[in-house]
VEXDREN-2710 file (C-alpha; in Angstrom, 1 decimal):
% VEXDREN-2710
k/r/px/py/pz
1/UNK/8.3/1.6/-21.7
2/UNK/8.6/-1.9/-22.5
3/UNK/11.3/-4.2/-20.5
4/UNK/13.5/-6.7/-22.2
5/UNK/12.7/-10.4/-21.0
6/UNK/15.9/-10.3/-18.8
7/UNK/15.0/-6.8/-17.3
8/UNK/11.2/-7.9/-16.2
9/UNK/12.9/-11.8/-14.6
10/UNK/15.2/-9.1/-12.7
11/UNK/12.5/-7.7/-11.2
12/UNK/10.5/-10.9/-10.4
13/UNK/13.8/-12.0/-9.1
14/UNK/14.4/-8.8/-6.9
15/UNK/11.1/-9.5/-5.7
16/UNK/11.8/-13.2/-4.5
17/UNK/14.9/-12.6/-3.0
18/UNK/13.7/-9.5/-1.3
19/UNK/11.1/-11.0/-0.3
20/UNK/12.6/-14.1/1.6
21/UNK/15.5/-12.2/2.9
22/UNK/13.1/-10.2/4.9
23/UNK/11.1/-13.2/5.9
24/UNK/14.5/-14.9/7.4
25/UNK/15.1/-11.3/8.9
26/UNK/11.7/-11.4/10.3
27/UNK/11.8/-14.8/11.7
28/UNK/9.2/-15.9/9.6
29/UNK/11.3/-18.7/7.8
30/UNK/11.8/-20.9/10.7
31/UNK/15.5/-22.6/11.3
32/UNK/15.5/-25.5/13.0
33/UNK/17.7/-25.4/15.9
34/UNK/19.1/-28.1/18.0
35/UNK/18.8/-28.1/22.0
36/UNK/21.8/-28.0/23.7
37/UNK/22.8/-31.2/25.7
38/UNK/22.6/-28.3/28.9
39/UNK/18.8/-27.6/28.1
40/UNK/18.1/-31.4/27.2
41/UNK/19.1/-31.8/31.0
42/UNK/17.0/-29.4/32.3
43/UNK/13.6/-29.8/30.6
44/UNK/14.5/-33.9/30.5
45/UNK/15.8/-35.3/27.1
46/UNK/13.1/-36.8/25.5
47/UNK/13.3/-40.4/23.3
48/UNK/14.4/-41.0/20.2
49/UNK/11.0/-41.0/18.5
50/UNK/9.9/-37.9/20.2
51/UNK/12.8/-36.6/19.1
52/UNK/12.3/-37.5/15.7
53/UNK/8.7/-36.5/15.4
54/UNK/10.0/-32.9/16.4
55/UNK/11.8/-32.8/13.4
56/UNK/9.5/-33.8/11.4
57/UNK/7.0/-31.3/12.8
58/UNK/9.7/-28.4/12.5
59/UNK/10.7/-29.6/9.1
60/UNK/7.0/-30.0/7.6
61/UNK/5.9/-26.0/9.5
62/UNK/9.2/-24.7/7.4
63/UNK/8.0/-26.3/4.1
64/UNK/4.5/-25.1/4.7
65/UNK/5.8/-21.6/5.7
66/UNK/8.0/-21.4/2.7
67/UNK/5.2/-22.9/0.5
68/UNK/3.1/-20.2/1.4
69/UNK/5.7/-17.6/1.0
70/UNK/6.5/-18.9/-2.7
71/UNK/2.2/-18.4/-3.0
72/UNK/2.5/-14.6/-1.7
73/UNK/5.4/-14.1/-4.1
74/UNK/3.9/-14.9/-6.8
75/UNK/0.4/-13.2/-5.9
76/UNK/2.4/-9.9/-5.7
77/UNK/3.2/-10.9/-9.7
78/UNK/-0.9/-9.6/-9.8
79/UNK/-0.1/-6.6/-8.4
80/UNK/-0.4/-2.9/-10.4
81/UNK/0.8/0.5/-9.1
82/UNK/-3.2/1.0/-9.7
83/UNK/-3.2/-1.0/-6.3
84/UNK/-0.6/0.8/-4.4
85/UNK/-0.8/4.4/-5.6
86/UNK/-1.9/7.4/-3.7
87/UNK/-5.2/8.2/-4.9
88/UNK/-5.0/11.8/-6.6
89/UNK/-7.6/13.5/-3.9
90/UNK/-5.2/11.9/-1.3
91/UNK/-2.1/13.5/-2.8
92/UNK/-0.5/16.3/-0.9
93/UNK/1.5/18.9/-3.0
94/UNK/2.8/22.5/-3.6
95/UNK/0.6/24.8/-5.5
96/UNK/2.3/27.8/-6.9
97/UNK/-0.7/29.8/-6.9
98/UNK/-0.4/30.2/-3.0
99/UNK/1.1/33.2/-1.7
100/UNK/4.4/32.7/-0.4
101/UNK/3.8/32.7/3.4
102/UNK/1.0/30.0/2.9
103/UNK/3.6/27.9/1.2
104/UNK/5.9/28.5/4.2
105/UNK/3.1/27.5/6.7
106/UNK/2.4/24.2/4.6
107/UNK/5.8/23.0/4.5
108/UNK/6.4/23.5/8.1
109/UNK/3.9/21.2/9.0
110/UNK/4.5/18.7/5.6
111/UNK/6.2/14.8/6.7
112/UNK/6.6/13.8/3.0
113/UNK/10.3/13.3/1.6
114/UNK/9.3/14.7/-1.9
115/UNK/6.2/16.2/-3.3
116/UNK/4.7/17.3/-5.9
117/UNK/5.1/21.1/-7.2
118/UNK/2.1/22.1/-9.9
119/UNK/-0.3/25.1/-10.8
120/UNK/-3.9/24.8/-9.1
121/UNK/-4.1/21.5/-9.7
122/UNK/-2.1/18.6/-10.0
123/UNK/-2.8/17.8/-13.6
124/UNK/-0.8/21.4/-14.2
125/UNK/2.3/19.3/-12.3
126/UNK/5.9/21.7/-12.7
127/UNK/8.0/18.8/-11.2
128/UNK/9.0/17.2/-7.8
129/UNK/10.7/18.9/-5.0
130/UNK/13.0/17.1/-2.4
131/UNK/12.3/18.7/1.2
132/UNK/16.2/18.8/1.6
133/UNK/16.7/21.5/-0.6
134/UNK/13.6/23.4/0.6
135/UNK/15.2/23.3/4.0
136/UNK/18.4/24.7/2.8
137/UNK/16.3/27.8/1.1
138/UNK/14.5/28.2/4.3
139/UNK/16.8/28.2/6.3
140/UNK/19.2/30.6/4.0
141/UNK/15.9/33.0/3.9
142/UNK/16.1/32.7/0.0
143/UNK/12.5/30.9/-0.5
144/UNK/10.3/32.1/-3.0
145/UNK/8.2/30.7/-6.2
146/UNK/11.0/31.3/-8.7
147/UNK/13.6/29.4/-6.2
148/UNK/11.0/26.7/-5.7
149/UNK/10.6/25.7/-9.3
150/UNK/14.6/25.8/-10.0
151/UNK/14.6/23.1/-6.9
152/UNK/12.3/21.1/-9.0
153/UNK/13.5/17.6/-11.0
154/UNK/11.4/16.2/-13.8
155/UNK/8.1/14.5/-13.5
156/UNK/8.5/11.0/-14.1
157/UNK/5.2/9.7/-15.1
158/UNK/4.2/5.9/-15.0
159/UNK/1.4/4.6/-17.1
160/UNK/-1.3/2.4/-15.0
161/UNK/-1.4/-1.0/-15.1
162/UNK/2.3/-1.4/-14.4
163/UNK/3.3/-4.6/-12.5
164/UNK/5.3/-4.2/-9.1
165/UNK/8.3/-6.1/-10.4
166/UNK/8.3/-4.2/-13.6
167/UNK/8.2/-0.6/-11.4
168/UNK/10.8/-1.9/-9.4
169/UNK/13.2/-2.0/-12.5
170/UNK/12.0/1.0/-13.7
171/UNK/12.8/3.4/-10.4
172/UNK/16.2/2.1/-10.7
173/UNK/16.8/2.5/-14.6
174/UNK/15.3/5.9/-13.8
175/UNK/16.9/6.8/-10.5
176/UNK/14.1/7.8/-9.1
177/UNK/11.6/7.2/-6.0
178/UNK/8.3/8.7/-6.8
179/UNK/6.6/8.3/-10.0
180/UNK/2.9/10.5/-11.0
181/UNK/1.0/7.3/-12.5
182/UNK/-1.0/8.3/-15.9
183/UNK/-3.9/6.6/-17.4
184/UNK/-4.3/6.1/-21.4
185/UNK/-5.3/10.0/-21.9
186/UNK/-2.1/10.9/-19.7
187/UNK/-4.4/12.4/-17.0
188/UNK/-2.7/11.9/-13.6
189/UNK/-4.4/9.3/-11.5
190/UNK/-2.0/9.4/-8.3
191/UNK/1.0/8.7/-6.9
192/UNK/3.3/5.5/-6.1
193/UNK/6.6/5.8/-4.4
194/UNK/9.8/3.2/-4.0
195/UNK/8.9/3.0/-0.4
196/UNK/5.3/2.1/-1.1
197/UNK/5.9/-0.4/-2.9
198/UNK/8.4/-2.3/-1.1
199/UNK/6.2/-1.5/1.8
200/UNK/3.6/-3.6/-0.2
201/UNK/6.4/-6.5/-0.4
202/UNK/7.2/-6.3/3.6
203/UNK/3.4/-6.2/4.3
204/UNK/2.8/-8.9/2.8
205/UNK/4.7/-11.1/4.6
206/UNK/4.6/-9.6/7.9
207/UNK/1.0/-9.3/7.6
208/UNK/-1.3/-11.5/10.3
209/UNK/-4.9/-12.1/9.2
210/UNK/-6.8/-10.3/12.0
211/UNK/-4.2/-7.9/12.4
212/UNK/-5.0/-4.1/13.4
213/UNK/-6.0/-1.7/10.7
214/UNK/-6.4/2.2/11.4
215/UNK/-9.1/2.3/9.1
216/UNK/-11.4/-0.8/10.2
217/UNK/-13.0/-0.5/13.2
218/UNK/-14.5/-3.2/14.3
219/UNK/-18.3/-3.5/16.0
220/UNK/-19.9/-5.6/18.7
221/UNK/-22.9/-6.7/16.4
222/UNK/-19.8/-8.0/14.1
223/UNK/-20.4/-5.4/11.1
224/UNK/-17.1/-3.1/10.0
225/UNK/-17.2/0.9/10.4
226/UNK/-14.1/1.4/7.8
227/UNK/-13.2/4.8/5.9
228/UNK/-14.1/5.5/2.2
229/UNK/-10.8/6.1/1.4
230/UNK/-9.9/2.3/2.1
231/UNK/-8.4/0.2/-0.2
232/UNK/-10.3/-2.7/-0.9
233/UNK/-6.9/-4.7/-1.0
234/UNK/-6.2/-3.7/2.0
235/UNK/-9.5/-4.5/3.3
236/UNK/-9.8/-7.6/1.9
237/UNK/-6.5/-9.1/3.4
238/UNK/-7.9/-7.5/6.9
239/UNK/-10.9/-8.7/6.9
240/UNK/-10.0/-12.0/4.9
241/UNK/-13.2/-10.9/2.9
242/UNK/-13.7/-10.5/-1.2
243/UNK/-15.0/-7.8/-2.5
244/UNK/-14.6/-6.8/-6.1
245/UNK/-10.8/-5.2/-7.3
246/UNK/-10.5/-5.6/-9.8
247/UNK/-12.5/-1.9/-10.7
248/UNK/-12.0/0.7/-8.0
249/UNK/-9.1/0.7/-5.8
250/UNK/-11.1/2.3/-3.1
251/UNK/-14.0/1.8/-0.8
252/UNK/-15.6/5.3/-2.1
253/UNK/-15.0/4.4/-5.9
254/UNK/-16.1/1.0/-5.0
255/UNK/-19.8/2.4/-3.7
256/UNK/-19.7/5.1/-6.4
257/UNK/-19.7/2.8/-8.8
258/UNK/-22.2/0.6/-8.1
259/UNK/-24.2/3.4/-7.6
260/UNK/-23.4/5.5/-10.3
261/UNK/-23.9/8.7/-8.0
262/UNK/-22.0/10.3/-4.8
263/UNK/-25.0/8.9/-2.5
264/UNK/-26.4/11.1/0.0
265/UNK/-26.7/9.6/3.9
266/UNK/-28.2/7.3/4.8
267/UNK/-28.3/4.7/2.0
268/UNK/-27.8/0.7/1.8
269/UNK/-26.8/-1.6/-0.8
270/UNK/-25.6/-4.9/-1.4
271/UNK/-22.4/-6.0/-3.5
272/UNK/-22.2/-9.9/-3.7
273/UNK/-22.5/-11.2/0.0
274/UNK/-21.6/-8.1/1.6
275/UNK/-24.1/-5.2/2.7
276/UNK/-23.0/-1.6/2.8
277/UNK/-24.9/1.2/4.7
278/UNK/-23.3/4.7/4.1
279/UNK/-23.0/6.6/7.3
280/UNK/-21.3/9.6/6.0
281/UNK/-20.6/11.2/2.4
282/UNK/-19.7/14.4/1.0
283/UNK/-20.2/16.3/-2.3
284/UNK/-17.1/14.5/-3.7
285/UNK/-16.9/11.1/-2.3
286/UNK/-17.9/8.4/0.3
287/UNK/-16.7/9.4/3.8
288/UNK/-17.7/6.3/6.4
289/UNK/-19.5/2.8/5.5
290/UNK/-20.8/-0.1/7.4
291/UNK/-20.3/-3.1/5.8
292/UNK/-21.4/-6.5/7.1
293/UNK/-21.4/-10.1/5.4
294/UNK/-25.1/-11.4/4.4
295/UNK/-25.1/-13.9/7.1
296/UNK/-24.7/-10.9/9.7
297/UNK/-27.4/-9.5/10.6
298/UNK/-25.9/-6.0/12.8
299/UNK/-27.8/-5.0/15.4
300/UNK/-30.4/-1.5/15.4
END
C-alpha cells in the first residue's frame, strides 16, 4: 500500500505530538517553575545573579532535553516493523489441528488480547481471534473448531520494511491492532501490534541508558550473559553498544549469520569489537551468549 504525501506527514506528525505529549506527561520536558516568595523565605532568597543563572541553567537543560527529544523523534523515522515485530518462533497462536480440550487448556493459561488462528503452522494462518469472544463461547459451553473460525476476522498482513509512522496510519485506515508482517514471497515473518509499536515510541523516551533489562544480565568480570532471542535494538540502547542491525533483528540470527550454521556449545567469535561465546544452543536457534567488548577481557 503506498500513502499519499499528506497521509505519511500524518503519521510523522502523530509521532511528534505523541511523542512530546508523553514526555510532558512524563516529566521529562522540564517547566520552569518559580519559588514561592514562602519558600524564598525559608531556604533564604538568593541574589539577583544567582537568580538569573538559575534560569539560565533551567532554560538551557529544557533546550537540551527537547533537542534531544526532536533527535529520538526523528531516529524513530529509521525504524521498521522488521524492528519491532514478534519474531515468528516467538509467536503464540491457535492451531486447529489440536483436539478441542488442548485448545481449552491453552487458552486458559493465554495473556494475549488477540491471536493468531492457523492450521499446523502459522504460514496456513485462518484469521485472528479476539479473546473476548472466546470468553463468551466458553463460558456459554458452545466452543468448538467450527465456532472458533466463525470468531475469526481477516488477516491483515503488512509487508516488511514498513516505517513506524507509516504503520501507524495504516492500523487506523484499517481499524485494526495486530498486523502478520510478510516478506517479498508473502511468507509470514512475525507479528507487530498497535501496542508494540507505540510501546516502541514511550520507550524511547522513557528509556535511561543503564536501565534494567530482563534479558541482560550483567557479570562481575563486566561481560553480558543476554538471551538469543534478544533484539539487538534493544541491546544496543541497553548496553549503549553497536552491534550490526541492520541484518538480523535478533541476537540468535545475528550469531547464525555470521556463522552460517546453528553452532553447537561451546563456540566463540568475534563481530567488530565485540566477542561472543555461546553458552547454550538448540537444534533451531541460539539459546544464551556471552558477549564482552574487545577491551574486556572476562575472567575464566
Amino acid at each position: 500500500m503506498t500513502l499519499a504525501p499528506y497521509e505519511w506527514w500524518l503519521g510523522t506528525a502523530a509521532l511528534l505530538i505523541g511523542g512530546l505529549l508523553l514526555l510532558h506527561e512524563r516529566k521529562l520536558l522540564p517547566s520552569l517553575v518559580r519559588r514561592t516568595s514562602k519558600q524564598a523565605r525559608a531556604t533564604g532568597a538568593p541574589s539577583v545573579e544567582r537568580r538569573r543563572a538559575l534560569r539560565d541553567g533551567d532554560a538551557q537543560e529544557e533546550r537540551q532535553q527537547r533537542q534531544r527529544a526532536l533527535l529520538q523523534l526523528l531516529e524513530l523515522e529509521k525504524v521498521t516493523v522488521d524492528d519491532i515485530m514478534i519474531p515468528r518462533s516467538e509467536v503464540t497462536g491457535i492451531d486447529l489441528n489440536e483436539e478441542l480440550p488442548q485448545l481449552i487448556e491453552q487458552l486458559r493459561g493465554v495473556s494475549h488480547t488477540r491471536l493468531p488462528v492457523y492450521r499446523g503452522d502459522i504460514s496456513q494462518i485462518e484469521g485472528i481471534v479476539h479473546m473476548r469472544r472466546l470468553a463468551v463461547l466458553l463460558t456459554q459451553n458452545r466452543l468448538s473448531h467450527a465456532t472458533l473460525l466463525e470468531s475469526c476476522v481477516p488477516p491483515y498482513f503488512v509487508p516488511e520494511g514498513t516505517p513506524l509512522a507509516t504503520q501507524l496510519v495504516n492500523f487506523q485506515k484499517e481499524k485494526r491492532r495486530l498486523g502478520l508482517v510478510v516478506d517479498e514471497y508473502g511468507d509470514i515473518q512475525g507479528i507487530v501490534t498497535l501496542e508494540d509499536l507505540l510501546d516502541e515510541i514511550i520507550g524511547d523516551f522513557s528509556h535511561v541508558e543503564g536501565e534494567e533489562n530482563p534479558d541482560i544480565h550483567p557479570q562481575e568480570d563486566g561481560s553480558q550473559i543476554i538471551d538469543g532471542a534478544a533484539s539487538i535494538r534493544e541491546i544496543n540502547k541497553t548496553l549503549g553498544w553497536h552491534l550490526p542491525s541492520e541484518g538480523p533483528k535478533t541476537l540468535s540470527g545475528l550469531v547464525t549469520e555470521a556463522l552460517e550454521t546453528i553452532p553447537d556449545s561451546p563456540v566463540c567469535l568475534k563481530i567488530g569489537p565485540y566477542r561472543l561465546e555461546i553458552l547454550e544452543s538448540s537444534d533451531n536457534r541460539v539459546k544464551s551468549v556471552r558477549l564482552w567488548q574487545a577491551r574486556l577481557r572476562p575472567s575464566a
